[in-house]
N, C-alpha and C positions, 0 to 999 in steps of 0.2 A: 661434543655438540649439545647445546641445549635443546632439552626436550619442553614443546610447548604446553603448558597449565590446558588445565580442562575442565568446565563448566555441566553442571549435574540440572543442564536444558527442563527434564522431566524424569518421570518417575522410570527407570528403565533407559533411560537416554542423555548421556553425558559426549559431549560435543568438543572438537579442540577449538582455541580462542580465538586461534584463526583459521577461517573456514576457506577452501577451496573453491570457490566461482569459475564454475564452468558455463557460462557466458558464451566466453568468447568463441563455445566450437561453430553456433549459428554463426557468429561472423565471419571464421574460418572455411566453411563450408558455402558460403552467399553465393550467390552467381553460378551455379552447379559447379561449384568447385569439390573435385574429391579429396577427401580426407581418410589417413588410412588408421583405421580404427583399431585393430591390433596395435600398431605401434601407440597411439596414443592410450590404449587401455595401460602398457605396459611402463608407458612413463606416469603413471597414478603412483608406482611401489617408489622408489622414491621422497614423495612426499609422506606416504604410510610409514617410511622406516624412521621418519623425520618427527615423528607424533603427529603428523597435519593429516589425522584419519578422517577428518568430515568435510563432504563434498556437495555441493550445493550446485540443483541442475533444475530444468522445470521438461513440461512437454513439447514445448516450443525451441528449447534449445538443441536447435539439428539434431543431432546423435549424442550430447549430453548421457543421457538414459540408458542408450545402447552400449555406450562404452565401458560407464559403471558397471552394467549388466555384467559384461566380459571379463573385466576384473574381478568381479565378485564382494559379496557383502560381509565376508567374517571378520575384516580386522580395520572395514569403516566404517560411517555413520553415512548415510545415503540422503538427503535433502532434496525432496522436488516439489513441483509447483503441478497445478491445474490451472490452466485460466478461462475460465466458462465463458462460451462464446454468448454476446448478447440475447438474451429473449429465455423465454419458459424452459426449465428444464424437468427432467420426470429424472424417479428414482434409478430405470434403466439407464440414463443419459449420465448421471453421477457414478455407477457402477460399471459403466464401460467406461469412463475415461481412467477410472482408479486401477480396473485390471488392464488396460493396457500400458500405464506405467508398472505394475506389477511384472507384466511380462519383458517389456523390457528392460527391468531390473534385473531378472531374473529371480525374484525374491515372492515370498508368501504375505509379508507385509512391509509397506512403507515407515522407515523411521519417522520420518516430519513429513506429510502434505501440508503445502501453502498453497495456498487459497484467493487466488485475487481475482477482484470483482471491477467492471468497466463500467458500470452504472449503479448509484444508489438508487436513482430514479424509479427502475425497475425492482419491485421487490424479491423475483427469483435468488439474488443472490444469497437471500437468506433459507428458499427452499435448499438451495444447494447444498450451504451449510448443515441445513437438519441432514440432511441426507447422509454426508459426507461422517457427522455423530452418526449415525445408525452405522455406518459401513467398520466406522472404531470401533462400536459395542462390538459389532461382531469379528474383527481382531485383523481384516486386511489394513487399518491404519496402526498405528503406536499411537500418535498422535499427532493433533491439528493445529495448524499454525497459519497466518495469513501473511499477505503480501502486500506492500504499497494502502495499506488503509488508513483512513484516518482517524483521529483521536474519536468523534461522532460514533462512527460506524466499528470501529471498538468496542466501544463501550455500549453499544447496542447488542452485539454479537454476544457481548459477556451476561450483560444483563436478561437477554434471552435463557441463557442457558448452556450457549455454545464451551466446552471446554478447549480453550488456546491456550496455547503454552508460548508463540513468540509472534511477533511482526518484523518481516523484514521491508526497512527501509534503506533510501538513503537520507547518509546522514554524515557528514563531513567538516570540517574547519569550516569551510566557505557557507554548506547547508546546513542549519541548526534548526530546521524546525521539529526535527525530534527530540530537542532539548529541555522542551516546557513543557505542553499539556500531556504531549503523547508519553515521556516518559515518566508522571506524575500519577497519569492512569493505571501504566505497565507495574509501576511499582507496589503500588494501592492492589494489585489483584494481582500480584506473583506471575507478571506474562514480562519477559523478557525481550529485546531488540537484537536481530540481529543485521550488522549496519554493513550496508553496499556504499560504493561511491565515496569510500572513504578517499579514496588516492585520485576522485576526479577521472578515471580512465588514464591515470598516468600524466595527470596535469599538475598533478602536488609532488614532483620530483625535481631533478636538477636537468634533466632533459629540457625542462620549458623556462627556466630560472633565467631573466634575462635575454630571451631568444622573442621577435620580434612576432607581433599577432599572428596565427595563421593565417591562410587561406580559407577560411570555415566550409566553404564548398567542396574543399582539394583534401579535406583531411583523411586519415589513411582509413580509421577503423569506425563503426558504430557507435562505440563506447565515446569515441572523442568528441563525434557529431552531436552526439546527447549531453556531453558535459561541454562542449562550447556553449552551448544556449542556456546550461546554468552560471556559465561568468558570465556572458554577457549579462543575464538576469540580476547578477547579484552587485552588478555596476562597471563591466568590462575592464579589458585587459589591461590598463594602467592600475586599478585599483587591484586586479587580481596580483599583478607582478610587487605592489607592498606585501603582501601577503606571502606569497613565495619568499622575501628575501626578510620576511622575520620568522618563517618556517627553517631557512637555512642557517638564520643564526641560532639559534636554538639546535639544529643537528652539527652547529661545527663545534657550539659547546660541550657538546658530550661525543664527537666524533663518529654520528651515525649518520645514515641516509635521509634528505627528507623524508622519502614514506616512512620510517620508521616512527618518525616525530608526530606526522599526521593521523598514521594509526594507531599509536600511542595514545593520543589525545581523547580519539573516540573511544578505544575501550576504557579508556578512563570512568567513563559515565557510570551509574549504577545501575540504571535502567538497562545496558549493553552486557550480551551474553557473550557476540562475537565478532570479529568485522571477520568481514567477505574481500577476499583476495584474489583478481581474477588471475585466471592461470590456462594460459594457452600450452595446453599439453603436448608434447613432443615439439615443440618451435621453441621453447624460451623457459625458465626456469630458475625462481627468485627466492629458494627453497632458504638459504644462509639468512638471507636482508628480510625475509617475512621473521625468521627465528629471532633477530636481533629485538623483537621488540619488546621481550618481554623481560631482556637486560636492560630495559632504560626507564628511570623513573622521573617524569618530569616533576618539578619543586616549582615554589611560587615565582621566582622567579621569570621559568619558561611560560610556566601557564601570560604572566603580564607582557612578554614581549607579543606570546602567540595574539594577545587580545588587541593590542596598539596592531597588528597584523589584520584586522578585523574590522579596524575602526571604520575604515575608509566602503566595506562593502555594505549593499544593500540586502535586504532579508530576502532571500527566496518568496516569493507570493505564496501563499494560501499553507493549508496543511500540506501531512506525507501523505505522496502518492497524488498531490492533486496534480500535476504535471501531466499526469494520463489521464482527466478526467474533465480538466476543464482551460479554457487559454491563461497565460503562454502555455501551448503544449509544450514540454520540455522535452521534449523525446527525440531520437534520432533522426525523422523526418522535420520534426517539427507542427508533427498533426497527429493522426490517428490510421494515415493512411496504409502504413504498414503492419499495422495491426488487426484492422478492419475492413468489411467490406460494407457493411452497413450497423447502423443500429434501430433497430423497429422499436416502435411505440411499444409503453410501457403496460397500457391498459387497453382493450379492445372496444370501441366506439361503435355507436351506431344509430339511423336519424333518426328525431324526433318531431314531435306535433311544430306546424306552422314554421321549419325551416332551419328548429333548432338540432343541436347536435349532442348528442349525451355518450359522458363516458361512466365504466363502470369499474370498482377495483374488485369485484366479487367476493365480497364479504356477504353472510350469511343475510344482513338485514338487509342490505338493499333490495331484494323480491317480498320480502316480509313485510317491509314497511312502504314500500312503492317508492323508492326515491334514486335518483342518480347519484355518483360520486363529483360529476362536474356535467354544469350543462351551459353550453352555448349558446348563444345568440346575434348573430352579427359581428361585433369588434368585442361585445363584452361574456363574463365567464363569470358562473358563480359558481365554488368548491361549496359543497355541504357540510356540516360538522363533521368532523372525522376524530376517530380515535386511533388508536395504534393496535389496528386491528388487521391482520393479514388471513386469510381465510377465515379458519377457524382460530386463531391462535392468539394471545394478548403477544404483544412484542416488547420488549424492554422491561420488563418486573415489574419491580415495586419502585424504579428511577423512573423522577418526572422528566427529567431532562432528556431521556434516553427515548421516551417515548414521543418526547416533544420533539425530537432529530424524525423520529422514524416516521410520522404526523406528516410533517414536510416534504421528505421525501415519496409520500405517496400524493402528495398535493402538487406538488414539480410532477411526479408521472402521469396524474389526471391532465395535469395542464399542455405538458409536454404532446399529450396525446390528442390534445385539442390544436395542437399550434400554436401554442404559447411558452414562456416560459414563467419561471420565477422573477425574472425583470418584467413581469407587465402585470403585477400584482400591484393594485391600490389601496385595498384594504385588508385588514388581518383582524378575527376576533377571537382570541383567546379565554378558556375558561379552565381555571384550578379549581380540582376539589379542595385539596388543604394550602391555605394560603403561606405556608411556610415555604413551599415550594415556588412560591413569585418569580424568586429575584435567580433563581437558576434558570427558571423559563423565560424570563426574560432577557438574561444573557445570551441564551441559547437560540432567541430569537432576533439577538442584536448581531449573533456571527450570521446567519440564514440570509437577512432582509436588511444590514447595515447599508450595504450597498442600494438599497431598493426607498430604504426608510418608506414605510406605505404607512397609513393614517393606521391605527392601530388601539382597540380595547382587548384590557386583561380584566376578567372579573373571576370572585369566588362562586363556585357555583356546585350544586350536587347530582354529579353526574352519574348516566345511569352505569351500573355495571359495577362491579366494587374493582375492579380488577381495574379501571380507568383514572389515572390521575389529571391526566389534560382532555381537552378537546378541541379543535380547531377550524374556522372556517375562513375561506376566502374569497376575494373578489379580485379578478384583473381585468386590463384593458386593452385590448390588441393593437398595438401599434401601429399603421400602416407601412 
C-alpha cells in the first residue's frame, strides 16, 4: 500500500496531502436523520492506518466534532472551523465557541482553527480574529487558519498581525480562482492552501462522464446542489462535459480514475498544502483511489490536454469564498438562507438635526472632534475621511493597499447601515501620504468600485497620524 507524503502545515503540525472532509456527516444527518456515531467514529481507523491521519470538520458539521472526539486525537491531525454568527462579538463569545469544540474534541487544544467570516462589512471579524491570537498565546489553539476569504481580506489579517498558517478554499480544474492573486499572496508570506471542491461533489469522475444534465432540483446530496451552480457558473453542462472527456483522456493515459487526475492537478500548485476529500464515514469508502494519487505524475503533455479542457469554461465570478458573500450565491440553496437568519447592520445609527441620520464606526475621534462616520440626508450620504482605524487599533501595517481594502470596508458598513450600498456611491476622494504607493491604491480601488466607476480624485497629501498611509472619503446617491 502506498503510504501518503505529508506536509510540515506549521511549526508542530505536519498534515497528510490528502486530508479527510468530513462534510458530508451535516448532510448525512439533515432532516433528523440519525446517524450512529460509534460506528462511524470507528471507520476513521481505516483511513489512519492508510497515512490519511488528518481530518477536516468545522462546528456546523452535525457531529463532525463529536465523532473525532470518540475516536481520539493521538495518531491524527484534527482540523475545525468556527464560523462567527454575524454582528459584535466579545472575548467571552470567542472563548465559548473555542471550548466547545475543545470539548467535543475531546482534546486540550485545537490543531488548526479556521476561521470564516460572513461579512467584511462588519469589522467584528477582525475582533474575532484578535481574540482567537490571544486564546493561541495562551495554548487552547496550535494554530490559526481561515476559511473561504479572499485575497483583500488576507492580506489585511497578515498585515494586521494575525499569525495564519493556511486558507481553505475551493479550488478545482473548473475553479481557479485560487490560482493567481490568492496564491501569490499565500506564497510571499509562507500561508498555504488547503483546497475543497477539487472533485466538484463527485462531478469530476466517470459517474457524470457523458450522462445527461441533472435534474438540479432532484439531486441527491448538498455537496451536488452547490457544485451544480458552479457549472452552471462556469458555462453549463455542455462546456462542463469537454471537460470531463479531456480529464478522462488523461486518466485512461496513465490508467487511473478521473479524481485522481483532478486531484493531481490541484495539488500540483505551490501555493496547496492539501486537497480535502470528502469522505462519508461508515456508507462508502475511497481509501485505495484517494492513495493512487500520489503514483501519478502529470507531464506537459497532460497538463495541455487538461487546458483545451478549459478553454470552453467561463471563470467562476469574483474571488475565494465570494460565493457566500455576495450574488451568484453559489451555495447549496443558492442564497444565504441556510446559513442565516439575519444580518444586522454593521455600525449603530442614530438621528440627527433637521431629519438627517448619522452613523458612527466608534473610533476614538469621532466624540473628540464632533463628527460622524456617515451622515444622511434624504437620497444623498456623505462618508467623512476615514482611515484604517478600527477602535483603537491602526489596521493593515505599513501596506497601503491593505489598509485601502479595510478603508472600504468600513465605508460599505457606514453605508450599508444607512441603506445603501457600495453601488450608490458617486464620488470617491482618495489621499496618499507617499506617492509611491498611487498605483496600488488605485488598483485596489479599480477591484472595489470597477463596477460602480464613481467620479473619482487621488492626491498626495500629509496625513495626520504617522501610522496612516491612505485616507478616504465618500459620497452616494440612494436610488429610489
Amino acid at each position: 500500500m502506498i503510504l501518503f507524503p505529508r506536509y510540515p502545515l506549521a511549526e508542530g503540525l505536519t498534515i497528510s496531502r490528502a486530508i479527510n472532509g468530513l462534510w458530508q456527516i451535516a448532510d448525512l444527518e439533515r432532516d433528523g436523520h440519525e446517524f450512529d456515531l460509534d460506528r462511524a467514529a470507528l471507520a476513521m481507523s481505516p483511513y489512519v492506518e492508510a497515512g490519511l491521519t488528518t481530518f477536516d470538520m468545522a462546528d456546523h458539521y452535525g457531529s463532525a466534532e463529536v465523532i473525532a472526539g470518540m475516536f481520539g486525537g493521538e495518531r491524527t491531525e484534527r482540523l475545525t472551523k468556527w464560523t462567527k454568527k454575524p454582528g459584535a462579538v466579545s472575548r467571552e463569545d470567542v472563548r465559548e465557541a473555542v471550548e466547545r469544540s475543545l470539548k467535543r474534541l475531546r482534546t486540550g487544544r485545537i490543531d488548526l482553527l479556521q476561521f470564516h467570516a460572513w461579512t467584511y462589512a462588519d469589522p467584528s471579524w477582525l475582533d474575532a480574529l484578535f481574540h482567537l491570537q490571544e486564546l493561541k498565546r495562551e495554548g487552547l489553539i496550535r494554530h490559526l487558519g481561515l476559511t473561504n476569504f479572499d485575497t483583500a481580506h488576507l492580506r489585511i489579517a497578515v498585515r494586521s498581525g494575525i499569525e495564519i498558517v493556511s486558507n481553505q478554499v475551493s479550488f478545482s480544474l473548473l475553479d481557479q480562482r485560487a490560482a493567481s492573486a490568492m496564491s501569490d499572496l499565500c506564497v510571499a508570506h509562507n500561508i498555504r492552501l488547503l483546497a475543497y471542491g477539487t472533485l466538484l461533489g463527485g462531478f469530476l469522475t466517470e459517474a457524470w462522464l457523458g450522462h445527461d444534465e441533472p435534474e438540479w432540483d432532484k439531486v441527491a446530496t448538498w455537496s451536488q446542489m452547490k457544485y451544480g451552480r458552479f457549472i452552471r457558473a462556469a458555462g453549463g453542462w455542455d462546456a462542463f462535459q469537454l471537460l470531463l472527456r479531456r480529464i478522462d483522456e488523461v486518466a485512461t493515459r496513465h490508467g487511473v480514475p478521473m479524481a485522481t487526475v483532478a486531484s493531481r492537478w490541484v495539488l500540483d500548485h505551490q501555493s496547496v498544502a492539501a486537497v480535502i476529500v470528502g469522505t462519508r464515514l461508515s456508507r462508502s469508502a475511497h481509501i485505495e483511489d484517494t492513495l493512487r494519487i500520489f503514483a501519478l505524475k502529470l507531464d506537459a503533455e497532460d497538463r495541455k490536454i487538461l487546458a483545451k479542457g478549459r478553454k470552453s469554461l467561463k471563470t467562476i465570478p469574483g474571488d475565494c469564498g465570494d460565493e457566500y458573500r455576495k450574488p451568484p450565491y453559489l451555495t447549496a440553496s443558492g442564497d444565504l438562507s441556510h446559513h442565516l437568519d439575519a444580518m444586522p447592520p454593521p455600525y449603530p445609527v442614530k438621528p440627527g438635526p433637521k431629519g438627517r441620520t448619522l452613523v458612527l464606526s466608534g473610533t476614538p475621534w469621532e466624540p473628540l472632534a464632533g463628527f460622524s462616520r456617515g451622515h444622511r440626508l434624504d437620497d444623498r450620504i456623505w462618508i467623512s475621511g476615514t482611515t484604517a482605524t478600527h477602535g483603537e487599533r491602526a489596521i493593515g501595517g505599513n501596506d497601503a493597499r491593505a489598509q485601502f481594502d479595510f478603508i472600504v470596508d468600513k465605508i460599505e458598513g457606514a453605508l450599508i447601515s444607512l441603506g445603501a450600498t457600495l453601488d450608490d456611491v458617486v464620488r470617491t476622494r482618495v489621499f496618499v501620504r507617499n506617492v509611491y504607493d498611487w498605483e496600488d491604491v488605485a488598483r485596489a480601488h479599480g477591484e472595489r468600485f470597477r463596477h460602480v466607476m464613481p467620479a473619482n480624485t487621488m492626491v498626495q497629501a500629509g496625513l495626520i497620524g504617522d501610522e496612516y498611509l491612505v485616507e478616504v472619503e465618500a459620497e452616494a446617491v440612494v436610488s429610489s
